[in-house]
PDB file of the backbone (N, CA, C, O) and the ligand in Angstrom, with CONECT records:
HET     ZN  A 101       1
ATOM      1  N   UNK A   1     -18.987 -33.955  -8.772  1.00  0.00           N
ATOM      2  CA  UNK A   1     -18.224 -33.163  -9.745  1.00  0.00           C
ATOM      3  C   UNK A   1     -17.489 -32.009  -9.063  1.00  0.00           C
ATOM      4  O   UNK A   1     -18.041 -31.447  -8.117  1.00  0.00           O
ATOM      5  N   UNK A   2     -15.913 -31.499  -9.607  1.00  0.00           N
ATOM      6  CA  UNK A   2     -15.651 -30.740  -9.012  1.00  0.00           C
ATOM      7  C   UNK A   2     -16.068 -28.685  -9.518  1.00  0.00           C
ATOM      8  O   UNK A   2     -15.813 -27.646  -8.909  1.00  0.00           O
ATOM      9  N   UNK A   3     -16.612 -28.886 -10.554  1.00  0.00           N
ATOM     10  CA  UNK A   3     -17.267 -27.669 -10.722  1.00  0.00           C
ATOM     11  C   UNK A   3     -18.407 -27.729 -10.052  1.00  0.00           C
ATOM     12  O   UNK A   3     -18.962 -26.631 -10.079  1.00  0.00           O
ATOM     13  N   UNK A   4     -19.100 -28.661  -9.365  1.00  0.00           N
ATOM     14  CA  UNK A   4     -20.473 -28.187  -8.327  1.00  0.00           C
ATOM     15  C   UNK A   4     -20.114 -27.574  -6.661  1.00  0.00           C
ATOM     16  O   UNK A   4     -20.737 -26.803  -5.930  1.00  0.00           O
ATOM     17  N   UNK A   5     -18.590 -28.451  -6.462  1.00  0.00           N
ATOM     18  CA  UNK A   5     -18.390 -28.190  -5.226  1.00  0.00           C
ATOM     19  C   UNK A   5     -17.688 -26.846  -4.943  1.00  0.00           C
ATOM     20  O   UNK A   5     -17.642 -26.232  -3.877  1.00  0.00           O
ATOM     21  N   UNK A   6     -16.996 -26.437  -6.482  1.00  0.00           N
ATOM     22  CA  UNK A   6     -16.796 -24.868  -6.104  1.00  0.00           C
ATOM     23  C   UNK A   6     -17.822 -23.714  -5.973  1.00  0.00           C
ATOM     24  O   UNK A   6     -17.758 -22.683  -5.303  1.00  0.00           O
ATOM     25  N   UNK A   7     -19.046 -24.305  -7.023  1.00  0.00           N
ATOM     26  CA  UNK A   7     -20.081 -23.524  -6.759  1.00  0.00           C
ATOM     27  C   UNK A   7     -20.881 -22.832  -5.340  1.00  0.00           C
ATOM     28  O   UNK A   7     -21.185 -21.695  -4.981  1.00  0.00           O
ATOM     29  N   UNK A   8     -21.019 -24.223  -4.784  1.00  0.00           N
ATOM     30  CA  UNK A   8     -21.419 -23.802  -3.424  1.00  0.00           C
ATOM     31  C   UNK A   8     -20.663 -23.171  -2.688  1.00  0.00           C
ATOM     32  O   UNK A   8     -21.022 -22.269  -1.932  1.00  0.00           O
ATOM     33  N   UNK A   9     -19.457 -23.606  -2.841  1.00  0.00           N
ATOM     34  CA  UNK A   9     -18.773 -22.583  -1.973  1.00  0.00           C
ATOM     35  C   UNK A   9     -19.124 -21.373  -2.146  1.00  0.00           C
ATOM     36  O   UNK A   9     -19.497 -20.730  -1.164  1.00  0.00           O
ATOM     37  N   UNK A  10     -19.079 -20.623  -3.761  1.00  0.00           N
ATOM     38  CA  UNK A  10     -18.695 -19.393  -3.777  1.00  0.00           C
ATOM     39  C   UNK A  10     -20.177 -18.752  -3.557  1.00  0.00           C
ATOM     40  O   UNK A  10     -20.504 -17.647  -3.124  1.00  0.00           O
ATOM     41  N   UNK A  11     -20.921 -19.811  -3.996  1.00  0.00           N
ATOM     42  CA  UNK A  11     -22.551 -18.972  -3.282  1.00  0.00           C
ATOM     43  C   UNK A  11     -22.710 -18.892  -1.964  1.00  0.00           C
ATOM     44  O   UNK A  11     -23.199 -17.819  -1.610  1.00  0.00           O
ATOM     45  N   UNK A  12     -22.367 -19.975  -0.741  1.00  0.00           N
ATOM     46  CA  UNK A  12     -22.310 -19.216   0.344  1.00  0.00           C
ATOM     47  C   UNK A  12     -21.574 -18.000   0.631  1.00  0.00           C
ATOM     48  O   UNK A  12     -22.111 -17.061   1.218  1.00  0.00           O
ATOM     49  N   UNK A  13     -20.058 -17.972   0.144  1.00  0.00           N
ATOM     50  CA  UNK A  13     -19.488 -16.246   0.482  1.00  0.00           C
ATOM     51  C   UNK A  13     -19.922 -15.337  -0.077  1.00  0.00           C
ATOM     52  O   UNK A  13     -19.330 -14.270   0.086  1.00  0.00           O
ATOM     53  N   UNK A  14     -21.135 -15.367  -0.970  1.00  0.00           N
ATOM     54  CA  UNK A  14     -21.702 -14.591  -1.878  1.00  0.00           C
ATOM     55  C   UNK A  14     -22.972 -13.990  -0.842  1.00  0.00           C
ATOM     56  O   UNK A  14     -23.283 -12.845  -0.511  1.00  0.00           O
ATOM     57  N   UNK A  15     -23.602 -15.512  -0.467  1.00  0.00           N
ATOM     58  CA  UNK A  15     -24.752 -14.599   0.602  1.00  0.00           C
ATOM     59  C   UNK A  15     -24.225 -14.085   1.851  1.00  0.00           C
ATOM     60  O   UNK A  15     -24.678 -13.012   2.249  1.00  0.00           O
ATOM     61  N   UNK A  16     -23.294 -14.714   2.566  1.00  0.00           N
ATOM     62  CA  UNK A  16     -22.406 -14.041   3.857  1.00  0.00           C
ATOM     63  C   UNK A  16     -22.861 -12.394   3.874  1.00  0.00           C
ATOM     64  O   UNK A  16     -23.513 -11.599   4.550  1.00  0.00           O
ATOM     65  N   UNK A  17     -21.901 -12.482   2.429  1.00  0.00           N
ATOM     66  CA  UNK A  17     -21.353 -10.481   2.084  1.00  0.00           C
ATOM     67  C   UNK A  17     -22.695 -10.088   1.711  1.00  0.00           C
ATOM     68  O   UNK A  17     -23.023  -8.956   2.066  1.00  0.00           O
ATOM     69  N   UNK A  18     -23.713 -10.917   0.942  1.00  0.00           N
ATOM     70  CA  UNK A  18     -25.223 -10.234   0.798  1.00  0.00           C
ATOM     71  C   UNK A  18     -25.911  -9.562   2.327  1.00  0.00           C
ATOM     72  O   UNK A  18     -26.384  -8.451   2.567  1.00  0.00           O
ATOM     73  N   UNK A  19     -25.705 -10.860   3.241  1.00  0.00           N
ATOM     74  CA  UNK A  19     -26.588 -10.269   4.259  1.00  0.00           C
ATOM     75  C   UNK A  19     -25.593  -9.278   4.890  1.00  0.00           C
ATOM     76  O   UNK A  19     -26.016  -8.126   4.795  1.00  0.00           O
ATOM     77  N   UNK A  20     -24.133  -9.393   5.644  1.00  0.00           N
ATOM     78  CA  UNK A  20     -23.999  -7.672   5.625  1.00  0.00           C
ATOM     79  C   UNK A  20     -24.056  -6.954   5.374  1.00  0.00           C
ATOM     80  O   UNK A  20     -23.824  -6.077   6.207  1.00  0.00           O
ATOM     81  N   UNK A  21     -24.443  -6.514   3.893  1.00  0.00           N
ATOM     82  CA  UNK A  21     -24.352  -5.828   2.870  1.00  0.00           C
ATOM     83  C   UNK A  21     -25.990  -5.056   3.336  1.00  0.00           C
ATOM     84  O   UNK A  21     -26.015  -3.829   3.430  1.00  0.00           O
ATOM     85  N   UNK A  22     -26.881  -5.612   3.519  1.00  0.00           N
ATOM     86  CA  UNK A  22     -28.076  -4.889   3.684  1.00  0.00           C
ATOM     87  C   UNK A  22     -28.810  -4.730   4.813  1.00  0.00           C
ATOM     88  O   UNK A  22     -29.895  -4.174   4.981  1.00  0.00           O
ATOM     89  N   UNK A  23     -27.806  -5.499   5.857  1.00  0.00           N
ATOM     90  CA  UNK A  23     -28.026  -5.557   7.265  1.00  0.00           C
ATOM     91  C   UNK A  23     -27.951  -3.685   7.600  1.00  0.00           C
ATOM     92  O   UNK A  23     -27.375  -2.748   7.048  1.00  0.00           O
ATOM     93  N   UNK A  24     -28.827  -3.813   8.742  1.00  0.00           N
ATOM     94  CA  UNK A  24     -28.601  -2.030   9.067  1.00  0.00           C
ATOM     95  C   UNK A  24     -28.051  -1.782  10.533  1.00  0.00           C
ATOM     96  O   UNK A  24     -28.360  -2.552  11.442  1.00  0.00           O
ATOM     97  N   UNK A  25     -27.284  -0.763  10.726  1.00  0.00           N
ATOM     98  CA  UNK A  25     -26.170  -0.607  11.540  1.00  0.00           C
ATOM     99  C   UNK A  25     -26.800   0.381  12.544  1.00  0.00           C
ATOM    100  O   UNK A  25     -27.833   0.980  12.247  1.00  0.00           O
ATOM    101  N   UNK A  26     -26.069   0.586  13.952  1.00  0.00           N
ATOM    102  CA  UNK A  26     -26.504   1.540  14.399  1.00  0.00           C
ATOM    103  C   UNK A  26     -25.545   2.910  14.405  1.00  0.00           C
ATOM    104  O   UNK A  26     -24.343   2.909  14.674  1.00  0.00           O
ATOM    105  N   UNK A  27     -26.360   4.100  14.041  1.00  0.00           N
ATOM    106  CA  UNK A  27     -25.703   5.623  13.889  1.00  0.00           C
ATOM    107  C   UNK A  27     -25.150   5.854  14.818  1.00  0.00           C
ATOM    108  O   UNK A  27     -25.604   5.606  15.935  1.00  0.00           O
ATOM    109  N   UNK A  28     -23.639   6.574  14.531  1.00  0.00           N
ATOM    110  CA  UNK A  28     -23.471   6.828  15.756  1.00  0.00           C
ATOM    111  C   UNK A  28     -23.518   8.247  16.066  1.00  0.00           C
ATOM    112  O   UNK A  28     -23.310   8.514  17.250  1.00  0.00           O
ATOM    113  N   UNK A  29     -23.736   9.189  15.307  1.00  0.00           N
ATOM    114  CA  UNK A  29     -24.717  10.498  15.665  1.00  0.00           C
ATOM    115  C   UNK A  29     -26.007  10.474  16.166  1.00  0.00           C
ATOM    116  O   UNK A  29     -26.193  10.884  17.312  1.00  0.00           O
ATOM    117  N   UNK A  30     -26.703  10.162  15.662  1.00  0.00           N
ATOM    118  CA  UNK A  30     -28.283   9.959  16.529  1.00  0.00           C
ATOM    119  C   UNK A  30     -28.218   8.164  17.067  1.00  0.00           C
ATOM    120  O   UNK A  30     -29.416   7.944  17.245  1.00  0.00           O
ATOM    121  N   UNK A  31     -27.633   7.124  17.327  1.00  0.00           N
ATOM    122  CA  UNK A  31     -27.819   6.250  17.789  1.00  0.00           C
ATOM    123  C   UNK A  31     -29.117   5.200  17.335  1.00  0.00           C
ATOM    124  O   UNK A  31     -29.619   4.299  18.007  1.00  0.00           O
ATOM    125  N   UNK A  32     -29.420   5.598  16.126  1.00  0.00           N
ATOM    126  CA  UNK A  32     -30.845   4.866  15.442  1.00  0.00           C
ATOM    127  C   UNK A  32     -30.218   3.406  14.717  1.00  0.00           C
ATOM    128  O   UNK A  32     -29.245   3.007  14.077  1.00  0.00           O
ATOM    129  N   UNK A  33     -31.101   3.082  15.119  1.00  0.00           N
ATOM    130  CA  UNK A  33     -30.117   1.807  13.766  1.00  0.00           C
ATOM    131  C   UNK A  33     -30.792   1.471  12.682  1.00  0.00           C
ATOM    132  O   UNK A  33     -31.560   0.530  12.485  1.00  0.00           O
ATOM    133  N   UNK A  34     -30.248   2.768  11.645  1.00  0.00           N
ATOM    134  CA  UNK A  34     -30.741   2.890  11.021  1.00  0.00           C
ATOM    135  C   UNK A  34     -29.896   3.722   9.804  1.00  0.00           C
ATOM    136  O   UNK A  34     -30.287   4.725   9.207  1.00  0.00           O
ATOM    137  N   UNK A  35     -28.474   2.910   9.605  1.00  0.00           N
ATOM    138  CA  UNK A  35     -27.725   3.327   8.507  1.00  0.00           C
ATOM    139  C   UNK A  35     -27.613   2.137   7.222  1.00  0.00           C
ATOM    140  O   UNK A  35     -27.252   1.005   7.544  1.00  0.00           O
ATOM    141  N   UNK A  36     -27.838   2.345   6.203  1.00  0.00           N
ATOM    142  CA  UNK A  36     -27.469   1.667   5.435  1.00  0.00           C
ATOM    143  C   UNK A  36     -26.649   1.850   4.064  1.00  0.00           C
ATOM    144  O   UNK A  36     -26.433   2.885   3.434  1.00  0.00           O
ATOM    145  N   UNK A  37     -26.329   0.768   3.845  1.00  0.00           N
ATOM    146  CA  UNK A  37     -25.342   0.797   2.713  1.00  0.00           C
ATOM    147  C   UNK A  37     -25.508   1.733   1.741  1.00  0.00           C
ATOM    148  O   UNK A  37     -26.700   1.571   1.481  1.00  0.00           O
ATOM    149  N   UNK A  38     -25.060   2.747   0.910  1.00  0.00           N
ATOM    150  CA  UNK A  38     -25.458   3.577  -0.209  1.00  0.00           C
ATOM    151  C   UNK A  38     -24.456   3.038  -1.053  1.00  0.00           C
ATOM    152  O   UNK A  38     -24.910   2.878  -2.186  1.00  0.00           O
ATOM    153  N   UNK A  39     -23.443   2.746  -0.961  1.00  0.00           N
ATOM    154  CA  UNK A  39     -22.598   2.342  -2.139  1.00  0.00           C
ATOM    155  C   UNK A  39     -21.450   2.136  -1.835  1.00  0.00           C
ATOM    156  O   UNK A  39     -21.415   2.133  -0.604  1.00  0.00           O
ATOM    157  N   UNK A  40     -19.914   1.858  -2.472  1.00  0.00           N
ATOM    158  CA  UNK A  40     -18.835   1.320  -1.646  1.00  0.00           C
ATOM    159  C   UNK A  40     -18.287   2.168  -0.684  1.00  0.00           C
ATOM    160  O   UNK A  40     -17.679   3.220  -0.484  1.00  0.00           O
ATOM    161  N   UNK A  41     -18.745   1.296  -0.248  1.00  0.00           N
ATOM    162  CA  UNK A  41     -18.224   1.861   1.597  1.00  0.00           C
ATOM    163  C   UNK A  41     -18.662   3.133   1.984  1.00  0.00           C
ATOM    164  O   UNK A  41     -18.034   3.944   2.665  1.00  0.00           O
ATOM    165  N   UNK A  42     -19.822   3.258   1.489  1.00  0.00           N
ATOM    166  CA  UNK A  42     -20.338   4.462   2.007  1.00  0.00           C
ATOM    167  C   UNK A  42     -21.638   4.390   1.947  1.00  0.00           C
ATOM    168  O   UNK A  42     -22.407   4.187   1.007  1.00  0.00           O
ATOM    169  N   UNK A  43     -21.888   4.697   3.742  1.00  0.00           N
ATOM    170  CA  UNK A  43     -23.121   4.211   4.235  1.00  0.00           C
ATOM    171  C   UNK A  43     -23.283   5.817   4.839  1.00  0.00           C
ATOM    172  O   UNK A  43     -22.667   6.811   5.223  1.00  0.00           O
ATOM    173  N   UNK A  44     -24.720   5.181   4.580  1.00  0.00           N
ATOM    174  CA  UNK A  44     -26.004   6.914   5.058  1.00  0.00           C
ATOM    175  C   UNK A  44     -27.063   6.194   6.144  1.00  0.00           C
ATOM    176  O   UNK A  44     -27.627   5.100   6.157  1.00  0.00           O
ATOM    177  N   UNK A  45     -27.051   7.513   7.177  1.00  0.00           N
ATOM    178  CA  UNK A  45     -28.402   7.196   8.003  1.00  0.00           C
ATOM    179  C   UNK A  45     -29.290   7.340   7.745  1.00  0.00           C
ATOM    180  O   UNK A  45     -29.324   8.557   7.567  1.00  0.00           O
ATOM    181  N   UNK A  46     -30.612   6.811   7.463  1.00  0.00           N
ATOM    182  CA  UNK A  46     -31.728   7.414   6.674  1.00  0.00           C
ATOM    183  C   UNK A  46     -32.270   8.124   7.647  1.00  0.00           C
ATOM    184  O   UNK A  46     -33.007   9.025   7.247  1.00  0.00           O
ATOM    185  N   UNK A  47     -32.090   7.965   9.394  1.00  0.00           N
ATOM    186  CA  UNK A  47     -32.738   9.017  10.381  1.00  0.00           C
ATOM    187  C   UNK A  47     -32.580  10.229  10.256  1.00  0.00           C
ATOM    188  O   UNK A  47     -33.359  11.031   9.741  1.00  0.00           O
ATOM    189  N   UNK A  48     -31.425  10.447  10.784  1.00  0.00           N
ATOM    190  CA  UNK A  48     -30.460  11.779  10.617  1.00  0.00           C
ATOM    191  C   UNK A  48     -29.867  12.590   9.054  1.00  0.00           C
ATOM    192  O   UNK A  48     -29.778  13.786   8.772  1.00  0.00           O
ATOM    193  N   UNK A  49     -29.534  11.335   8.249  1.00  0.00           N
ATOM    194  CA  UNK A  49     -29.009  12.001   7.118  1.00  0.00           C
ATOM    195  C   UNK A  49     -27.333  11.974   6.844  1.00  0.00           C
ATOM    196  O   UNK A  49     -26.746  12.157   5.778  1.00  0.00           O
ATOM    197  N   UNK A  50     -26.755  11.672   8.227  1.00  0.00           N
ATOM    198  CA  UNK A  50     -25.416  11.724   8.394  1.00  0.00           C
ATOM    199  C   UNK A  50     -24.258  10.476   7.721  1.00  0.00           C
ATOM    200  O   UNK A  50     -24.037   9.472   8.397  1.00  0.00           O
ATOM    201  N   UNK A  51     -23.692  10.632   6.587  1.00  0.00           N
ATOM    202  CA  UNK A  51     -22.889   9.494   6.210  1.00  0.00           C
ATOM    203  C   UNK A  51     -21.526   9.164   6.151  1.00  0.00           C
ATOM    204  O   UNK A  51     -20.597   9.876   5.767  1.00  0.00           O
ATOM    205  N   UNK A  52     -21.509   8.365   6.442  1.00  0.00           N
ATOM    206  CA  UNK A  52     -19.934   8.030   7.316  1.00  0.00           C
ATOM    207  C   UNK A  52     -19.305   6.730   6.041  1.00  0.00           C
ATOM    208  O   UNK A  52     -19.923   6.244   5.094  1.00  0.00           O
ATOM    209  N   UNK A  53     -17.889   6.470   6.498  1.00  0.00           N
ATOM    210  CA  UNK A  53     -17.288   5.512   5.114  1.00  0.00           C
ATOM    211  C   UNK A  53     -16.876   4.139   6.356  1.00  0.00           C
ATOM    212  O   UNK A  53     -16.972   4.258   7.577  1.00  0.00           O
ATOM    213  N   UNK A  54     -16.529   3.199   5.790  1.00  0.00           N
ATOM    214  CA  UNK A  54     -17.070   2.200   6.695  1.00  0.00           C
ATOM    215  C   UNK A  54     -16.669   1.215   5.560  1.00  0.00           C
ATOM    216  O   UNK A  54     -16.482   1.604   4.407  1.00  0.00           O
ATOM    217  N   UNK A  55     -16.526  -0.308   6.015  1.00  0.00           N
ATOM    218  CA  UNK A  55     -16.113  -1.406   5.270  1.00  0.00           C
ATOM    219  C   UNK A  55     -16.808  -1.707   4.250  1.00  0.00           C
ATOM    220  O   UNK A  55     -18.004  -1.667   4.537  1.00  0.00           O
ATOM    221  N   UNK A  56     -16.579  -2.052   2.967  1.00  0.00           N
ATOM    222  CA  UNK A  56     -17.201  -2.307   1.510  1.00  0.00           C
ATOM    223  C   UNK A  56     -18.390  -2.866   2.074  1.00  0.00           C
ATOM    224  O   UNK A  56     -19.386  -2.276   1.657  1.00  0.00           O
ATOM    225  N   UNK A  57     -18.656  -3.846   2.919  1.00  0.00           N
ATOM    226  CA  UNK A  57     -19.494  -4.730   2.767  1.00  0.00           C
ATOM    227  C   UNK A  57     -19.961  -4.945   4.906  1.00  0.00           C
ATOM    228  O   UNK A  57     -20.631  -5.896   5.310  1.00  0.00           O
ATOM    229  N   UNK A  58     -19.653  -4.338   5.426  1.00  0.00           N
ATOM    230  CA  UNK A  58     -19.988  -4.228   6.410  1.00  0.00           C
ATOM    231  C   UNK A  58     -19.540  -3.249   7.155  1.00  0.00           C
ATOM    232  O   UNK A  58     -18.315  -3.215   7.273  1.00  0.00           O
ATOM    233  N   UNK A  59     -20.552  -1.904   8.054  1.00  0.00           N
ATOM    234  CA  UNK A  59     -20.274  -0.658   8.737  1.00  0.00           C
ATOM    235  C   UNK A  59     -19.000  -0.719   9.458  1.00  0.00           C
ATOM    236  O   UNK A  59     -18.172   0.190   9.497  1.00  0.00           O
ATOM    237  N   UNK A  60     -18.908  -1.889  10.041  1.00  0.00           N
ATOM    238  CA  UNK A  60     -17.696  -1.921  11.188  1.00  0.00           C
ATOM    239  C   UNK A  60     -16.378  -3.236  10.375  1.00  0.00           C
ATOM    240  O   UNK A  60     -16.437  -4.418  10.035  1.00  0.00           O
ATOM    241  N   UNK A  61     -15.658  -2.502  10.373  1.00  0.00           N
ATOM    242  CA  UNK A  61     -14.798  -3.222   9.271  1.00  0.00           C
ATOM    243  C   UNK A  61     -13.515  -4.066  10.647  1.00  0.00           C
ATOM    244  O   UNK A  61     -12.551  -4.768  10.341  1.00  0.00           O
ATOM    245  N   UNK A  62     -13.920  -3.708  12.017  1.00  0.00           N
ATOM    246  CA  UNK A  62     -12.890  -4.882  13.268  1.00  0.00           C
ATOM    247  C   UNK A  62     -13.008  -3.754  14.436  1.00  0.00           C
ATOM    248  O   UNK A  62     -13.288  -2.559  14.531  1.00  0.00           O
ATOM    249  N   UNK A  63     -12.660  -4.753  15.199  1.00  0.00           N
ATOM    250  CA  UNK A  63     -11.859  -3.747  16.654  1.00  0.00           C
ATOM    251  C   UNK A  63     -11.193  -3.227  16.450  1.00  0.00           C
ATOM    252  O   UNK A  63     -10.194  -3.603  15.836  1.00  0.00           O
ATOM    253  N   UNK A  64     -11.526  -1.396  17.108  1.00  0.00           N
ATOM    254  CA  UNK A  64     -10.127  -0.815  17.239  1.00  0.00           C
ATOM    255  C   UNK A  64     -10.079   0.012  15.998  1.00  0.00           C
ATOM    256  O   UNK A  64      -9.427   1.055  16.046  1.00  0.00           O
ATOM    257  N   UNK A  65     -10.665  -0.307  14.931  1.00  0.00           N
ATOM    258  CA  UNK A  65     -10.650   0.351  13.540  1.00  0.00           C
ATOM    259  C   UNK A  65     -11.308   1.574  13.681  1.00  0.00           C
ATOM    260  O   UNK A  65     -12.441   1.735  14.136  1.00  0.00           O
ATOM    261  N   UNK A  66     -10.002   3.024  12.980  1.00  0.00           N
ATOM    262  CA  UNK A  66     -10.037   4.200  13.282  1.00  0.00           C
ATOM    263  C   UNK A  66     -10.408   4.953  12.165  1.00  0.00           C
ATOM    264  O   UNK A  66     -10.726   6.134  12.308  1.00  0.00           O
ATOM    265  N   UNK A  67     -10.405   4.368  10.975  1.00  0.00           N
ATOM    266  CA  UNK A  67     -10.563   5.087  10.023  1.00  0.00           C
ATOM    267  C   UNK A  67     -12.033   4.860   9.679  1.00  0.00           C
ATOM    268  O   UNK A  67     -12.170   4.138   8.692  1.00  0.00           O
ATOM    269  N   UNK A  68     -13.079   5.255  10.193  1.00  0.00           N
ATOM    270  CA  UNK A  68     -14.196   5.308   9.784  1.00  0.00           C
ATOM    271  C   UNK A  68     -14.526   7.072  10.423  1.00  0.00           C
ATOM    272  O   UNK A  68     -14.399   7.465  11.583  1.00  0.00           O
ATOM    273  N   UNK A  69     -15.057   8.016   8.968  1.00  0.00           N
ATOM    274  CA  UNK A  69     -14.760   9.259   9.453  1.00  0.00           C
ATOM    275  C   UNK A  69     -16.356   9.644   9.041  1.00  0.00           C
ATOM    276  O   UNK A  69     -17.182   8.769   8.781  1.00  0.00           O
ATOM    277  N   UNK A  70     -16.670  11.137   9.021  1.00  0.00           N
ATOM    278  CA  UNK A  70     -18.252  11.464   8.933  1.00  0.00           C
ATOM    279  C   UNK A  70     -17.724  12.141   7.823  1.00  0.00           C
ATOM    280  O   UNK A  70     -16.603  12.645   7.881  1.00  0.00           O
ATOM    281  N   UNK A  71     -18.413  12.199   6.833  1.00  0.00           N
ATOM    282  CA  UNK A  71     -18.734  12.839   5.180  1.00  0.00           C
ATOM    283  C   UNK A  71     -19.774  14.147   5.308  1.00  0.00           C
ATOM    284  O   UNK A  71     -19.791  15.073   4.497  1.00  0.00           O
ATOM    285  N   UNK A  72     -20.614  14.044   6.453  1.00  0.00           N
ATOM    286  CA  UNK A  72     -21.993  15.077   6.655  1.00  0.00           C
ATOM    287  C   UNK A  72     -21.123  16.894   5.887  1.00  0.00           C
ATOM    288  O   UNK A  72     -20.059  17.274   5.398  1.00  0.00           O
ATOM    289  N   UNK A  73     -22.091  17.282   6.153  1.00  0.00           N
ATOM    290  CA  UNK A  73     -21.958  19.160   6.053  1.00  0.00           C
ATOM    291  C   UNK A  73     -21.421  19.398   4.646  1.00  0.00           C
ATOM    292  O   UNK A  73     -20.588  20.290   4.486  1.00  0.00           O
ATOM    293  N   UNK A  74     -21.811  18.715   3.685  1.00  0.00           N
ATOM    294  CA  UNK A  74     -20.877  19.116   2.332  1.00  0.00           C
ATOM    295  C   UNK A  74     -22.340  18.848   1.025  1.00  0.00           C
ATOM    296  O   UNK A  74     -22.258  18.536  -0.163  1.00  0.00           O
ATOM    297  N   UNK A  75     -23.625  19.144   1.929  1.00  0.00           N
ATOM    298  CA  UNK A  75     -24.784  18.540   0.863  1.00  0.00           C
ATOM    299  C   UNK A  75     -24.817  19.861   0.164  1.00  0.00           C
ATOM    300  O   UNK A  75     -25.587  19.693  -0.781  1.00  0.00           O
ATOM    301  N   UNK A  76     -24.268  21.387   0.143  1.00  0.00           N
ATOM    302  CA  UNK A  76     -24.987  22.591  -0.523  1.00  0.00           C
ATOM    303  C   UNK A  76     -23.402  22.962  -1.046  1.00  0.00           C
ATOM    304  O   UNK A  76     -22.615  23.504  -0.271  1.00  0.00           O
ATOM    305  N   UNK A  77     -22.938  22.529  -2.764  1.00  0.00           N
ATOM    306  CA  UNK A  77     -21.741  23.134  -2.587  1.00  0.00           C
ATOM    307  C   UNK A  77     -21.790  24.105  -3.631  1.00  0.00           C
ATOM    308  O   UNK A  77     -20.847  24.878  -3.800  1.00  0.00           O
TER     309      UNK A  77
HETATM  310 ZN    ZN A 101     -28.309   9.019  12.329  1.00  0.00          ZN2+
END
C-alpha cells in the first residue's frame, strides 16, 4: 500500500532528528560534553551553565557555520 510506504519513511526522519535532538554535544566553554537541547535551538550546558543557539535539531548546524553565539551573563535582569 502506498500510505504504509510513506509512513516509514517519515518515521525514520522522525527518529534521525529524535536522536540528534537528545544526543549531547561538547561545550565549548568548559569542553564537557555535556550540552543539551533546552528548546529551539537553544542549547544549555548542564556543567557550566553556559547557553549558546545552535541548529533546531542539532548543536552544530555544518562546517564553517558562524552564527552560533553565547546567550550566558543575562541570568539576573
Ligand atoms: Zn560548559
Amino acid at each position: 500500500m502506498r500510505t504504509a510506504r510513506y509512513g516509514r519513511r517519515l518515521r525514520m526522519l522522525a527518529d534521525s532528528a529524535d536522536k540528534k535532538r537528545r544526543a549531547r554535544y561538547e561545550c565549548p566553554k568548559c569542553k564537557k560534553n555535556s550540552v543539551k537541547r533546552e528548546g529551539y535551538a537553544i542549547w544549555t550546558c548542564r556543567s557550566c551553565g553556559a547557553k549558546f543557539t545552535g541548529g533546531a535539531y542539532s548543536f552544530e548546524t555544518g562546517p564553517g557555520q558562524s552564527s552560533k553565539r553565547m546567550l550566558g551573563g543575562v541570568k539576573n535582569e
